[in-house]
Backbone as ProteinMPNN parsed JSONL, in Angstrom:
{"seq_chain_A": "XXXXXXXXXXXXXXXXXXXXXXXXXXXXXXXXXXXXXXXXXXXXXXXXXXXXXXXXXXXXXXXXXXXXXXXXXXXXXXXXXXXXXXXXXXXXXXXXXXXXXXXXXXXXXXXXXXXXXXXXXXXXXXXXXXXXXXXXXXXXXXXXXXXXXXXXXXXXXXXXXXXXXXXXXXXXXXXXXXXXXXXXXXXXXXXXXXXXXXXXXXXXX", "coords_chain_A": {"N_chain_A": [[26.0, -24.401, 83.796], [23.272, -22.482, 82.592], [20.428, -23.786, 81.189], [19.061, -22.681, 77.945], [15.776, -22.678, 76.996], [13.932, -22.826, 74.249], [11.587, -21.479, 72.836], [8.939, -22.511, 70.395], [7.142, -20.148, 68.68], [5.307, -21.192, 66.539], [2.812, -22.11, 64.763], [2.37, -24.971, 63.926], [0.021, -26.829, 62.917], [-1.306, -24.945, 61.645], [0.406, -23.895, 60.125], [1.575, -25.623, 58.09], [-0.754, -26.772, 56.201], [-1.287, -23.662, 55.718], [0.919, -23.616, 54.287], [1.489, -25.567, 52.122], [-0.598, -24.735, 50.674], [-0.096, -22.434, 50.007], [2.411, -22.777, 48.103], [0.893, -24.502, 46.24], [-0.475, -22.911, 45.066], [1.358, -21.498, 43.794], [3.019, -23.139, 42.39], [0.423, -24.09, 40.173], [-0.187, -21.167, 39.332], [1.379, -20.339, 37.89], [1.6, -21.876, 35.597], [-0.988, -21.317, 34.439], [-0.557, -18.448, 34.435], [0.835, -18.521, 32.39], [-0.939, -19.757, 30.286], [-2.96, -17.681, 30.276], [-1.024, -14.996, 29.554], [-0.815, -16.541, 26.839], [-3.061, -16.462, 25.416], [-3.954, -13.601, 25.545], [-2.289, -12.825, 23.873], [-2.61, -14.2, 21.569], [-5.561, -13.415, 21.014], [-4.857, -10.655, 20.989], [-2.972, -10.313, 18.657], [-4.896, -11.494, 16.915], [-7.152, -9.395, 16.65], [-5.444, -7.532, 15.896], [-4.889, -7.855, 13.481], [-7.271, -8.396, 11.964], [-7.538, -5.383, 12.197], [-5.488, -4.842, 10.102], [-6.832, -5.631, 8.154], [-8.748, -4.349, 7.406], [-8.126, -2.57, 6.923], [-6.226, -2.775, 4.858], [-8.243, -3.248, 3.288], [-9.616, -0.926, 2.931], [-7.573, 0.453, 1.893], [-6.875, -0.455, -0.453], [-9.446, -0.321, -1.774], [-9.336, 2.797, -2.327], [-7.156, 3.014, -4.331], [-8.429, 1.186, -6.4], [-10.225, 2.721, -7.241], [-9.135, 5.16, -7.731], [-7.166, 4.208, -10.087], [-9.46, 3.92, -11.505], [-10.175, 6.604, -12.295], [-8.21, 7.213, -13.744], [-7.889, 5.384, -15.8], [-9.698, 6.353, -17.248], [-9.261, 9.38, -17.703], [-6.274, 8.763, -19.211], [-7.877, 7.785, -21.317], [-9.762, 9.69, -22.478], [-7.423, 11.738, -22.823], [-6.06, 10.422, -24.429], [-7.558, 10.27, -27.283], [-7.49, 12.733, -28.063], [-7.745, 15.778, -29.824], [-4.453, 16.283, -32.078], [-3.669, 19.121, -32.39], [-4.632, 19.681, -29.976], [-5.014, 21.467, -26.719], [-4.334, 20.954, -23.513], [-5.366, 21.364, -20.702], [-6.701, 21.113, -18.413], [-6.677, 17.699, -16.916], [-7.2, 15.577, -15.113], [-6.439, 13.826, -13.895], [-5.558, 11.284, -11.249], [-3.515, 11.599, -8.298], [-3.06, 12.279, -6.057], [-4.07, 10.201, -4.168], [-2.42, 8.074, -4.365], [-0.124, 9.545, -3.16], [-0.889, 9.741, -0.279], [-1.748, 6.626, 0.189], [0.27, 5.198, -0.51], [2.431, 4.693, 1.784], [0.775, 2.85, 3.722], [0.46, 0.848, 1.973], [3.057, -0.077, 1.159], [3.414, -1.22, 3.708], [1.401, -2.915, 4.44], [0.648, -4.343, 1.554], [1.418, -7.661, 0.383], [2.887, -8.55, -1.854], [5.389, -8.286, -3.651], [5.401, -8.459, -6.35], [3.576, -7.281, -6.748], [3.187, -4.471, -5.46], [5.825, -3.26, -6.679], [5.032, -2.922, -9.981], [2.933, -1.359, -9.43], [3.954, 1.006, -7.924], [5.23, 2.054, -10.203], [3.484, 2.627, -12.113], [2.417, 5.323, -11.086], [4.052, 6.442, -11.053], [4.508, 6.489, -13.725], [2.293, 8.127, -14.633], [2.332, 10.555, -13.434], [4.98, 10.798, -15.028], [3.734, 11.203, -17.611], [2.162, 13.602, -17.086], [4.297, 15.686, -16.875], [4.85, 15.681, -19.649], [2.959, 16.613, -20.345], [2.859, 19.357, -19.791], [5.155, 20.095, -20.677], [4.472, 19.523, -23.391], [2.528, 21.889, -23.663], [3.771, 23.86, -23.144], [5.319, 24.318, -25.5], [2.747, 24.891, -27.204], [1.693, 27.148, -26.484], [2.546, 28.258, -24.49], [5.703, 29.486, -22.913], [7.506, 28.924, -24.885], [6.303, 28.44, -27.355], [6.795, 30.404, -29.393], [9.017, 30.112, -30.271], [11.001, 28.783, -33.671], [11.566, 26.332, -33.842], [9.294, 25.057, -32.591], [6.999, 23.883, -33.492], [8.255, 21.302, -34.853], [8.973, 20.361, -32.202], [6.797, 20.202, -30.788], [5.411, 18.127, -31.968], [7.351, 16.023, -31.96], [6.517, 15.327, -29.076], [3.914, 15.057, -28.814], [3.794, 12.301, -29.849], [5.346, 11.067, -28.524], [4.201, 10.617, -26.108], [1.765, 9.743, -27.193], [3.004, 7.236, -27.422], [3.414, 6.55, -25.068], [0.652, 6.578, -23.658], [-0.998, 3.891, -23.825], [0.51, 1.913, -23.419], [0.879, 2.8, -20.092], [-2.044, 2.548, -20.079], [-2.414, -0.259, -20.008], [-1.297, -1.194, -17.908], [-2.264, -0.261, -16.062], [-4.993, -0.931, -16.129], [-4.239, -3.783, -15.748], [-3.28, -4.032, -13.068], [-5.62, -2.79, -12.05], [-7.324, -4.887, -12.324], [-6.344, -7.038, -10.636], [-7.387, -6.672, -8.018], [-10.033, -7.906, -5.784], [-13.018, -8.62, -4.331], [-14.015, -9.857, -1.595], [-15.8, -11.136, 0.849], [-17.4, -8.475, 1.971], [-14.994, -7.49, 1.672], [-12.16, -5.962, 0.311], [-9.085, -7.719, -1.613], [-6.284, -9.012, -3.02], [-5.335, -10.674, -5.879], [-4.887, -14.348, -5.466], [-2.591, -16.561, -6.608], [-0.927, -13.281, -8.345], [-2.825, -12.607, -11.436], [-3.304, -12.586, -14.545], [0.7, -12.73, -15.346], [2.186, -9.464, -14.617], [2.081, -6.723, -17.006], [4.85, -6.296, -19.302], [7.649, -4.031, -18.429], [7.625, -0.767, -19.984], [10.53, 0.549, -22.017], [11.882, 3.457, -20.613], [12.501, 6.753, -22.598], [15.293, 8.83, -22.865], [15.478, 10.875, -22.664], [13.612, 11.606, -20.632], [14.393, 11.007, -18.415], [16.555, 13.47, -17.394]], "CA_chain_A": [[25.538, -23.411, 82.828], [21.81, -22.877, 82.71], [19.9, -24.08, 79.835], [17.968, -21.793, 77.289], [14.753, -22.914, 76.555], [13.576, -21.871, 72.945], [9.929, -22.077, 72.816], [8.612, -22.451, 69.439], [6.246, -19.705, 68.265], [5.157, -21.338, 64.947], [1.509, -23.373, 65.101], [2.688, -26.332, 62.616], [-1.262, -27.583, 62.673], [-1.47, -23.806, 60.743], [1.506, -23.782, 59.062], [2.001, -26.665, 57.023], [-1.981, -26.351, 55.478], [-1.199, -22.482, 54.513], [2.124, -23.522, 52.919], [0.964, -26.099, 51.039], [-2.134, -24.032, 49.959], [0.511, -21.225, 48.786], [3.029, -23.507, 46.907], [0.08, -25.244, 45.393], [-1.181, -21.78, 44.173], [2.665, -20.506, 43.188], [2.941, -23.789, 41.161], [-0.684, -23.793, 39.343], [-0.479, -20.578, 39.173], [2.234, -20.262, 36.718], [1.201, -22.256, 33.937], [-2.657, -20.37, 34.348], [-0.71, -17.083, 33.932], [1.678, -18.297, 30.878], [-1.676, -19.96, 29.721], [-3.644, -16.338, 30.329], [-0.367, -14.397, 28.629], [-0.7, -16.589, 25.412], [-4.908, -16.318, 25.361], [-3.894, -12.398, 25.604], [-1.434, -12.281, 22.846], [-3.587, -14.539, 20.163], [-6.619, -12.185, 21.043], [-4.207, -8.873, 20.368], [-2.666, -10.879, 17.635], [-6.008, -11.222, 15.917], [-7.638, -8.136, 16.655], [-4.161, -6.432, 14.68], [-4.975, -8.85, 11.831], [-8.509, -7.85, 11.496], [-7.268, -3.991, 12.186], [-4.877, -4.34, 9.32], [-7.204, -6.711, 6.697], [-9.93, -3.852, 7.293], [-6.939, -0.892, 6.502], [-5.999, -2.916, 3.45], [-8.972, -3.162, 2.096], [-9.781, 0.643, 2.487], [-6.654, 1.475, 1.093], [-7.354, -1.289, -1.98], [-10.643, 0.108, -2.41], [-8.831, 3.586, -2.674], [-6.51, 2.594, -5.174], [-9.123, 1.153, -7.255], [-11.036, 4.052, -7.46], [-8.104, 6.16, -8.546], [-7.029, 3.484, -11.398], [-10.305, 4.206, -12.401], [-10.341, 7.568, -12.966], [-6.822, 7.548, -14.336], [-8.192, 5.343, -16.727], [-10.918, 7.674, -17.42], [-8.046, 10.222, -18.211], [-5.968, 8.39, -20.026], [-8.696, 7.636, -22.537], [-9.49, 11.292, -23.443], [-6.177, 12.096, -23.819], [-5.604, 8.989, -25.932], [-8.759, 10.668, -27.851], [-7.6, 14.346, -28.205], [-7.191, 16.136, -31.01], [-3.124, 16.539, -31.977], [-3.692, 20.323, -31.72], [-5.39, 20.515, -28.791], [-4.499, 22.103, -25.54], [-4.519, 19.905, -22.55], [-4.934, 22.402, -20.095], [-7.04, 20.289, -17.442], [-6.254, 16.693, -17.169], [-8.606, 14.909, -14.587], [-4.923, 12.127, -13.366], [-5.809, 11.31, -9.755], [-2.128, 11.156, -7.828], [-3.076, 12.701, -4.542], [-4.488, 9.283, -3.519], [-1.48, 7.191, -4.27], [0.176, 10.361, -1.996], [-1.495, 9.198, 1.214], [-2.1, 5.25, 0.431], [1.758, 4.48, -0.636], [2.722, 4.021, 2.724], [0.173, 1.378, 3.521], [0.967, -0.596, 0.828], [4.233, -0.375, 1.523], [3.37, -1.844, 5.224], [0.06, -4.181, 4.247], [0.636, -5.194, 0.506], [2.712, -8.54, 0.697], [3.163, -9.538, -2.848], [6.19, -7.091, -4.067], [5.313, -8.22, -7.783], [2.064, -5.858, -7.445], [3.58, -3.42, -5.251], [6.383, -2.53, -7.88], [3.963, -2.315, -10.722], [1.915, -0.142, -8.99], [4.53, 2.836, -7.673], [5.874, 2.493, -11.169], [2.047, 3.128, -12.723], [1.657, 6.419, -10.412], [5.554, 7.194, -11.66], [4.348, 6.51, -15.221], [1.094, 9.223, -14.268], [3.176, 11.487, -13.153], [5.642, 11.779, -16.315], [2.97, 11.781, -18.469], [1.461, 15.093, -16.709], [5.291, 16.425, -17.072], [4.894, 15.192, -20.982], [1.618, 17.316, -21.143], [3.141, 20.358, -19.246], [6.356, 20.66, -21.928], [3.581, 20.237, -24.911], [1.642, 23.222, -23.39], [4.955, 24.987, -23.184], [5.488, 24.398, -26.544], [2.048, 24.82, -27.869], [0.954, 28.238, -25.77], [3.258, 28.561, -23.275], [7.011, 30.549, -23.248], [8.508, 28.071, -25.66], [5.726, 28.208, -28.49], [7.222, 31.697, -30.233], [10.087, 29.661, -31.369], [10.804, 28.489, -34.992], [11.346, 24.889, -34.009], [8.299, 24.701, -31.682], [5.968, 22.965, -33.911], [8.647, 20.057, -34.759], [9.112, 19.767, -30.9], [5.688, 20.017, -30.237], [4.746, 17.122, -32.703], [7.886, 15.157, -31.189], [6.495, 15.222, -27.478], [2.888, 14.423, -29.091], [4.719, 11.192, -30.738], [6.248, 10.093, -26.779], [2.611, 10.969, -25.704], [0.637, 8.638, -27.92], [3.591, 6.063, -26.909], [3.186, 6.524, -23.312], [-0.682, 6.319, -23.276], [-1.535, 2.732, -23.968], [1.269, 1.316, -22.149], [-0.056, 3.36, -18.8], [-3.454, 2.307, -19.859], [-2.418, -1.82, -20.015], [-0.459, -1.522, -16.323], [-3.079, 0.109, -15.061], [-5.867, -2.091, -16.31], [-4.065, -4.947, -14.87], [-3.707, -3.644, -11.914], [-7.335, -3.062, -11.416], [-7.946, -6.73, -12.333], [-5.855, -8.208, -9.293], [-8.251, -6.207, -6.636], [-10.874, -8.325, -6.07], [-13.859, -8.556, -3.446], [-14.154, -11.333, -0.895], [-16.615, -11.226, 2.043], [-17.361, -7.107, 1.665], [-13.313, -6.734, 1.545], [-10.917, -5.934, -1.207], [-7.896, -7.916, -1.143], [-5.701, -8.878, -4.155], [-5.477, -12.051, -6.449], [-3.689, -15.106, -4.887], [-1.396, -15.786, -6.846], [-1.683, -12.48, -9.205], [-2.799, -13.9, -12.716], [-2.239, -12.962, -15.368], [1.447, -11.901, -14.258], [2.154, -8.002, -14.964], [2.778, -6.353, -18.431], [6.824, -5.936, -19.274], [7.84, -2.989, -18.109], [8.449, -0.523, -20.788], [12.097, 1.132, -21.914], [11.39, 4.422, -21.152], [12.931, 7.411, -23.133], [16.608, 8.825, -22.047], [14.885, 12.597, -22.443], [12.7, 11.784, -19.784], [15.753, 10.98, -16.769], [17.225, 14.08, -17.046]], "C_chain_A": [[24.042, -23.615, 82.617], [21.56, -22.748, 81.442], [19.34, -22.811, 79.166], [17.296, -22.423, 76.809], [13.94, -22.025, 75.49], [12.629, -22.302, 72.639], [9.33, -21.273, 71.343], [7.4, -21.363, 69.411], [5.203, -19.914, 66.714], [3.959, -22.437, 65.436], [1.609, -24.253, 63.456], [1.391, -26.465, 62.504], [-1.742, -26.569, 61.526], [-0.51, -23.973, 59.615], [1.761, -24.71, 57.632], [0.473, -26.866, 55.553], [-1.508, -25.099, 54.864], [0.197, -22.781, 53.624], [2.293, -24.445, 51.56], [-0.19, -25.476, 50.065], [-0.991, -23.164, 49.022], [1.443, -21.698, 47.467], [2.624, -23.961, 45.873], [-0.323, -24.079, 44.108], [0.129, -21.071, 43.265], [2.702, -21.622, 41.722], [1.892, -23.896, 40.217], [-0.83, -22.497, 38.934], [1.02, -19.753, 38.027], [2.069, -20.777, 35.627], [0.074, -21.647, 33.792], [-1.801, -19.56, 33.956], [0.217, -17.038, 32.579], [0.249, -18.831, 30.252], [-2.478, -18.163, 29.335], [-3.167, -15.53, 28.983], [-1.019, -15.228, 27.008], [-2.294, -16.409, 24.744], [-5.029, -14.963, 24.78], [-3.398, -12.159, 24.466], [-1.631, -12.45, 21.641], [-4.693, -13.593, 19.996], [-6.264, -11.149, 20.548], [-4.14, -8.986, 18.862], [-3.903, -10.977, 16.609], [-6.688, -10.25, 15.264], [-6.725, -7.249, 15.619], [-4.495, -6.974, 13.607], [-6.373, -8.251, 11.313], [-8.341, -6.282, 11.076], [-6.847, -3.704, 10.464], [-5.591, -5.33, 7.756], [-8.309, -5.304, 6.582], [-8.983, -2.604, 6.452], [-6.705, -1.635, 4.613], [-6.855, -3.188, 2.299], [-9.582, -1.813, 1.639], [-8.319, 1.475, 1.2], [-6.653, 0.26, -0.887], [-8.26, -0.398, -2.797], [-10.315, 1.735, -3.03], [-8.013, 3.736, -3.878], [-7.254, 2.018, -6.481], [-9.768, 2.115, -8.235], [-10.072, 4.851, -8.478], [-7.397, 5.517, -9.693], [-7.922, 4.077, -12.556], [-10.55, 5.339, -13.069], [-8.851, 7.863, -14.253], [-7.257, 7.169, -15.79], [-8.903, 5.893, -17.986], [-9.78, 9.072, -18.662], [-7.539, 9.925, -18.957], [-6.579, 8.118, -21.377], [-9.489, 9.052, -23.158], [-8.44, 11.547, -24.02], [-5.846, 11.287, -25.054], [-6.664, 9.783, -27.575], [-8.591, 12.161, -28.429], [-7.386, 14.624, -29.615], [-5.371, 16.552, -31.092], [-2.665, 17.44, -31.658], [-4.245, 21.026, -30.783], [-4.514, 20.47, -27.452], [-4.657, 21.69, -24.265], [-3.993, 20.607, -21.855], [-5.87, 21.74, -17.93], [-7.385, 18.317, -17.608], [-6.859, 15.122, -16.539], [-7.854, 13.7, -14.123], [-5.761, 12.802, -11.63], [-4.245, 10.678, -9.26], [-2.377, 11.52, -6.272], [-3.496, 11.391, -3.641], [-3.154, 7.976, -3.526], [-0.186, 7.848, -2.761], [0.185, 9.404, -0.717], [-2.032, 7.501, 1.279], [-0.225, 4.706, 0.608], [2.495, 3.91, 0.353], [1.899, 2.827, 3.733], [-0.002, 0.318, 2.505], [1.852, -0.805, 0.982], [4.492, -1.376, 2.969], [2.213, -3.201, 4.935], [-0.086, -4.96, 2.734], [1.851, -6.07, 0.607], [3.634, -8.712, -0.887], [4.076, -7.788, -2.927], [6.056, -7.212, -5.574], [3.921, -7.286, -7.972], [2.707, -4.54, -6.714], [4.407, -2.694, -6.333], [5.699, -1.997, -8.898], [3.136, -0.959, -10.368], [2.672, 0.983, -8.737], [4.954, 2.776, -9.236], [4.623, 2.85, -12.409], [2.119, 4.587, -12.357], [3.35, 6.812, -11.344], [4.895, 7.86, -12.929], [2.739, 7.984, -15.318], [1.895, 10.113, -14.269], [4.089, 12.59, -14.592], [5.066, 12.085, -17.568], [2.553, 13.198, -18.226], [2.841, 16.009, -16.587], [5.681, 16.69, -18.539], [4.005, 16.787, -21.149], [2.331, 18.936, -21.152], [4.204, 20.958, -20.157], [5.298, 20.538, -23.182], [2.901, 21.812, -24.693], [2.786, 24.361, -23.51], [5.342, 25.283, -24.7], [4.24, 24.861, -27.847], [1.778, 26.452, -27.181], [1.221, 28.565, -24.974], [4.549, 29.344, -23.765], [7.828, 30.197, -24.738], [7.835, 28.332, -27.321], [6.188, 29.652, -29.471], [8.501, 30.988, -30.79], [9.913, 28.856, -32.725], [11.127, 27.051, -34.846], [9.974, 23.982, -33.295], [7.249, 23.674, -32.029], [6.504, 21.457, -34.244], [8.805, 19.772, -33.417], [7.813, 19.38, -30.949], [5.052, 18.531, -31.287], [6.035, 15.643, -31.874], [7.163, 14.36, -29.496], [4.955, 14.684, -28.138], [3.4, 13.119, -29.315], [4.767, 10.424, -29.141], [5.2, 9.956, -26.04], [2.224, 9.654, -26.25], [1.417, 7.163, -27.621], [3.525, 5.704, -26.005], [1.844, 6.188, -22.797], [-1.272, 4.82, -22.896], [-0.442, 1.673, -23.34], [0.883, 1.389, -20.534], [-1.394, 2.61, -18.9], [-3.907, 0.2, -19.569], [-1.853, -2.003, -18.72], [-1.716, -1.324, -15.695], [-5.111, -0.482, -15.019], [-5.237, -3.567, -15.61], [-3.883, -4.533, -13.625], [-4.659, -3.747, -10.977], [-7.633, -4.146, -11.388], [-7.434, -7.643, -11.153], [-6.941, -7.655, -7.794], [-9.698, -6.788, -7.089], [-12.051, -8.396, -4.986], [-14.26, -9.767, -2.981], [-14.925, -10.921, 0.253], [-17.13, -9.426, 2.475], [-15.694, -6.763, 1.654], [-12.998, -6.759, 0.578], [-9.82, -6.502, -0.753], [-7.447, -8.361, -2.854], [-5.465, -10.674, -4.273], [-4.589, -12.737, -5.551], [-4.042, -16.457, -5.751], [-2.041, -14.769, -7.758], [-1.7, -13.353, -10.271], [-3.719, -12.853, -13.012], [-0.989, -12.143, -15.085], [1.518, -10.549, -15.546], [2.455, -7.801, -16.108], [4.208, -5.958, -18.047], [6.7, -4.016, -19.118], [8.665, -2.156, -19.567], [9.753, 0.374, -20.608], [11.722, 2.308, -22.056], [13.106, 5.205, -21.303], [14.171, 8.202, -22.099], [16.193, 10.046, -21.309], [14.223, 12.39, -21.238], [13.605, 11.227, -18.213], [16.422, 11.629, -16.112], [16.66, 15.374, -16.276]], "O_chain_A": [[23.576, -24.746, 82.48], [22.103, -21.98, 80.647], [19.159, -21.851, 79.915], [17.837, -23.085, 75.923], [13.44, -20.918, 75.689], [12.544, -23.434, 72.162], [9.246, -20.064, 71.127], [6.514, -21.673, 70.208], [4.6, -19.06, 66.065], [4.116, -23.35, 66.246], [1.078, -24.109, 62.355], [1.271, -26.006, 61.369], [-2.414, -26.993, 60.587], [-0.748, -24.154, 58.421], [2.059, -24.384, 56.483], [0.666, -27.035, 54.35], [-1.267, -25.129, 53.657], [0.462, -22.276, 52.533], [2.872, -24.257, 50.49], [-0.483, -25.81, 48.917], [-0.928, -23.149, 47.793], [1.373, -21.292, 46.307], [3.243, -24.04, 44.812], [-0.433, -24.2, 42.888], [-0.025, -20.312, 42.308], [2.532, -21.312, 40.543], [2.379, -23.792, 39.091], [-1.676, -22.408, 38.044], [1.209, -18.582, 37.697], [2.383, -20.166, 34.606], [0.023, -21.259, 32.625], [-1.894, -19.571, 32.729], [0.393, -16.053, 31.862], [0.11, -18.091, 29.278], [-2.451, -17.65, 28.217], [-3.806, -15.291, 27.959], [-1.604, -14.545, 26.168], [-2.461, -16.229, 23.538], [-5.799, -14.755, 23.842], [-3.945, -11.258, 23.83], [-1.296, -11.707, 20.718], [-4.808, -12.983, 18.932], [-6.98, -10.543, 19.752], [-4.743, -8.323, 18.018], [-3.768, -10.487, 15.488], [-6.889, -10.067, 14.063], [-7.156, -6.478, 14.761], [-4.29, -6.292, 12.603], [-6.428, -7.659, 10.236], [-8.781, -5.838, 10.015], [-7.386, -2.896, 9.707], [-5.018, -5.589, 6.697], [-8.767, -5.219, 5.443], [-9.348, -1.938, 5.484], [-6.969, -1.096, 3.539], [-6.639, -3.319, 1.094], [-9.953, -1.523, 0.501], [-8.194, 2.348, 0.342], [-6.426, 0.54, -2.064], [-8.098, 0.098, -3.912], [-10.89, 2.05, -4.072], [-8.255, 4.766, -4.508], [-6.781, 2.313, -7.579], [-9.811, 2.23, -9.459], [-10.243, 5.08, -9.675], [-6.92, 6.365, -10.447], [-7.681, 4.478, -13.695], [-11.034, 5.338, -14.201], [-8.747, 8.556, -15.265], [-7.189, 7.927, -16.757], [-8.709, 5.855, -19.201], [-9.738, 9.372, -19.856], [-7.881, 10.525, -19.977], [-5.929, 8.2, -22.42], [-9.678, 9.211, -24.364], [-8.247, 11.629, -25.233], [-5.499, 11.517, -26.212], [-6.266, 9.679, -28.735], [-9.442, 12.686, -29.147], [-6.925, 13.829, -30.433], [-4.959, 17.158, -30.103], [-1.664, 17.467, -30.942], [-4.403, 22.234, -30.6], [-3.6, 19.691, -27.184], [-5.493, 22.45, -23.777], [-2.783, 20.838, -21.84], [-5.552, 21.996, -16.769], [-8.242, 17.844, -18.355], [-6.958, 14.029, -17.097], [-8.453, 12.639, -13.948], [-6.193, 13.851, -11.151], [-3.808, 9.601, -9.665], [-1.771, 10.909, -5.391], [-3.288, 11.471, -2.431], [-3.108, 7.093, -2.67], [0.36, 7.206, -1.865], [1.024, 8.594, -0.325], [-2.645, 7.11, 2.272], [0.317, 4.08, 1.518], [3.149, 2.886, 0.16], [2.545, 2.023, 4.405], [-0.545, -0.785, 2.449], [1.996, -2.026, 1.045], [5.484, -2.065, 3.209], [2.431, -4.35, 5.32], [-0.765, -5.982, 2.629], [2.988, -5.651, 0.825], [4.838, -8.958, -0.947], [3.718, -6.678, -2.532], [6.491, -6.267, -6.232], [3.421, -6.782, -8.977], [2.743, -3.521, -7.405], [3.942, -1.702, -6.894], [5.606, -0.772, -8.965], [2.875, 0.083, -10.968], [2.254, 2.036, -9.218], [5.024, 3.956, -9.579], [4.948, 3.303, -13.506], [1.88, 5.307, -13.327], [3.358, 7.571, -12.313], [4.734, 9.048, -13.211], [2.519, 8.575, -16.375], [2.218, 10.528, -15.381], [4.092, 13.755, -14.99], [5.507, 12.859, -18.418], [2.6, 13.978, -19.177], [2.614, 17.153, -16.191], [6.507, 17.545, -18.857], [4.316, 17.759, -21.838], [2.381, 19.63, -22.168], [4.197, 22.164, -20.406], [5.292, 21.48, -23.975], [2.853, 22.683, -25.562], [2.623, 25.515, -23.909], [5.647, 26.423, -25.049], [4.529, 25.104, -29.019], [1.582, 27.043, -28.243], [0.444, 29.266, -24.325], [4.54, 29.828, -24.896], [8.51, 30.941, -25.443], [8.557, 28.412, -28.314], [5.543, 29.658, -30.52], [8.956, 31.418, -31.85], [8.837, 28.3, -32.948], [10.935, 26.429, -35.891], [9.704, 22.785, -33.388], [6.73, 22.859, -31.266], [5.765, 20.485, -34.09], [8.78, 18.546, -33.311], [7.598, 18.185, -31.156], [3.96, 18.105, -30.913], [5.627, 14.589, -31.385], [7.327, 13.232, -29.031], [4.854, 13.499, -27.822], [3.325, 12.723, -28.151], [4.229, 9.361, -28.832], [5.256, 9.059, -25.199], [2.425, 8.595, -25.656], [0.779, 6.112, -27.565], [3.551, 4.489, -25.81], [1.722, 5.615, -21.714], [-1.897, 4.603, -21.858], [-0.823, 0.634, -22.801], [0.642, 0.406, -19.834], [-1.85, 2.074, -17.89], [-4.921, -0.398, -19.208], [-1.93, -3.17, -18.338], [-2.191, -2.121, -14.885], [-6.018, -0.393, -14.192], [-5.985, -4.309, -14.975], [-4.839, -4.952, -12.972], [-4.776, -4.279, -9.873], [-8.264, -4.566, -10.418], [-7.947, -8.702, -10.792], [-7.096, -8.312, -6.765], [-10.362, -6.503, -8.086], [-11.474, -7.525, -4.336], [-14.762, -10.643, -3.686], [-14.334, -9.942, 0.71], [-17.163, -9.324, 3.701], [-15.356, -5.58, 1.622], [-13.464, -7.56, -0.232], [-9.356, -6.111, 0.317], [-8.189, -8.068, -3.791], [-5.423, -11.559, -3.418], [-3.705, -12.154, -4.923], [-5.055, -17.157, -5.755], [-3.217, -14.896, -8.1], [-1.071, -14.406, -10.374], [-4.569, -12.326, -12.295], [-1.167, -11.006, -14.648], [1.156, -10.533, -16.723], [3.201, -8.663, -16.572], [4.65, -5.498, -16.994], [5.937, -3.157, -19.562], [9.711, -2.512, -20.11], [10.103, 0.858, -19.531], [11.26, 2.674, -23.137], [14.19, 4.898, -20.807], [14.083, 8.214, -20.871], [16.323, 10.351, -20.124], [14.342, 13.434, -20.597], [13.101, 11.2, -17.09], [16.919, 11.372, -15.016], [17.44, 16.2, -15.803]]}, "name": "protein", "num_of_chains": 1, "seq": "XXXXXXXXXXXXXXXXXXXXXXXXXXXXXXXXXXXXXXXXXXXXXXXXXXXXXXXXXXXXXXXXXXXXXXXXXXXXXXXXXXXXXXXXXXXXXXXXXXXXXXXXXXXXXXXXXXXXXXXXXXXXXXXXXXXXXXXXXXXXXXXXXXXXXXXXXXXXXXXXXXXXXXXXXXXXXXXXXXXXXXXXXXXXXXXXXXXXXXXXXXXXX"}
């Protein structure tokens, strides 16, 4: 039976140099690219941190602002005469609108978040307070014969509602504070929040 002669085509003097070169590069070159990945992911990782310290201080600085005018507001009204007609009101709510959901995502502490939607609440049912006095004072309601004891009632829940709103929302403002041109909020808050008051049954339904 005649032999077969199987003549190597493989140059070992080549071979064994490029396969060590490639193994060398498969193994080094796996911890370089988990090193690379985690280089990549602290860098992103930062960059989002900066993204979202720069967002929370715009939306701080927003929130400030609109305290301030509230306050502003609140202290006329606090100021009015009993028979007067509170027909423009000068509450800023459109800014809590469009911040609420970045606070909801970038404010950590949930003892200022609560406070705070329950400030813009407390805005709110005041300017639903004002809206039934006007009804009662010059609006559909005021031709009736009990109108003036309502209308002195809802003044009454008014003058109760003012200075409560005006102590949340003064503390409030006091936890936003300014660190390096940013706004960020006390750590820890101090002094902690005013008690939340018991509000009225009339005002649930």
């Amino acid at each position: 039976m005649p032999r077969v002669a199987f003549i190597s085509t493989v140059d070992w003097s080549t071979f064994w140099p490029a396969f060590i070169a490639t193994a060398a590069g498969v193994i080094l070159g796996i911890p370089a690219g988990i090193l690379l990945n985690t280089v990549i992911g602290r860098f992103n990782g930062r960059k989002a941190r900066e993204v979202d310290a720069t967002r929370l201080s715009d939306t701080l600085l927003a929130i400030a602002v609109s305290l301030d005018v509230n306050e502003a507001a609140f202290t006329r009204l606090q100021s009015r005469s009993p028979t007067a007609v509170v027909l423009s009101h000068g509450f800023d709510l459109a800014t809590w609108d469009m911040a609420k959901t970045d606070v909801q995502k970038l404010v950590k502490p949930i003892d200022y978040r609560i406070p705070l939607a329950q400030y813009f609440e407390d805005v709110r049912q005041v300017l639903e307070i004002l809206d039934e006095l006007n009804s009662f004072s010059v609006g559909a309601n005021s031709a009736l014969a009990s109108a003036p004891g309502i209308r002195d009632g809802i003044s009454e829940l008014l003058e109760k509602r003012i200075p409560l709103a005006i102590e949340k929302g003064s503390w409030l403002r006091s936890q936003i504070v300014e660190l390096d041109g940013r706004r960020i909020l006390k750590h820890p808050l101090d002094p902690l929040p005013p008690a939340a008051e018991v509000r009225p049954s009339s005002l649930d339904s």
